[in-house]
C-alpha positions in Angstrom: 10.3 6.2 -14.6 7.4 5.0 -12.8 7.1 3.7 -8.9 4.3 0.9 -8.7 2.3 0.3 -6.3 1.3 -3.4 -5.1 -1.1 -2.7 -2.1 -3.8 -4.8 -3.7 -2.0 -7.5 -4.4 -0.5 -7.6 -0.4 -3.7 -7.4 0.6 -5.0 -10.1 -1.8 -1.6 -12.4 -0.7 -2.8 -11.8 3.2 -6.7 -12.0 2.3 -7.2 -8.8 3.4 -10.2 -6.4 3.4 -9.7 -2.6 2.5 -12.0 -2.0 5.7 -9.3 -4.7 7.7 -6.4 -2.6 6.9 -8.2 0.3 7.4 -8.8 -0.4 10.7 -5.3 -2.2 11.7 -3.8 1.2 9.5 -5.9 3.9 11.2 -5.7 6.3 7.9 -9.0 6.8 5.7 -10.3 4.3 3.3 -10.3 7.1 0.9 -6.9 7.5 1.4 -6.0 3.3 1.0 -8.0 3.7 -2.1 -5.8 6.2 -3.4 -2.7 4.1 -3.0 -4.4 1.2 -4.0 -5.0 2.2 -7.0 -1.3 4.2 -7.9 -3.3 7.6 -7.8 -0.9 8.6 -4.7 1.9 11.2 -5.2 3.9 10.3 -1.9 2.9 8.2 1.1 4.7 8.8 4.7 7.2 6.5 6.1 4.7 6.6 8.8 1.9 5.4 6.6 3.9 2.9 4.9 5.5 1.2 8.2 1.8 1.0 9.6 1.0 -1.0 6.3 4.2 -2.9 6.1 2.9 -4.0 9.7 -0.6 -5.1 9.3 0.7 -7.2 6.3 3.4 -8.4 7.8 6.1 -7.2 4.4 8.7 -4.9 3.6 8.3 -1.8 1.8 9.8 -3.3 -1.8 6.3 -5.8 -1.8 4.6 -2.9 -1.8 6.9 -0.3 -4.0 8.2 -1.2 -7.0 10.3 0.6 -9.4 9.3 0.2 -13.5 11.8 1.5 -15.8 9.1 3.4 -19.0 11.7 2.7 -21.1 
């Protein structure tokens, strides 16, 4: 079982910047980078809803389940 995550390609959808959402966000960019890349082992509601915001999407175009099997 795997959760996905789809930041880049919300970001690529809205034409934003990593230093955009950064900003709009308020967390680091090393942090972004982290979940950008799927190297993130949890995220806060908190974070989430502040990204869900400045992309104007729900959490599921973000997060995605993948079955391994």
């Amino acid at each position: 079982m795997a959760i996905v995550v789809n930041l880049d390609v919300m970001m690529a959808k809205r034409k934003m910047s990593l230093n955009e959402l950064q900003s709009k966000v308020g967390i680091t960019l090393a942090n972004l980078s982290i979940l950008k890349t799927g190297k993130a082992k949890a995220i806060r509601f908190e974070t989430l809803e502040a990204i869900c915001k400045a992309l104007e999407c729900q959490p599921g175009d973000i997060l995605a389940y993948v079955n391994d099997d």
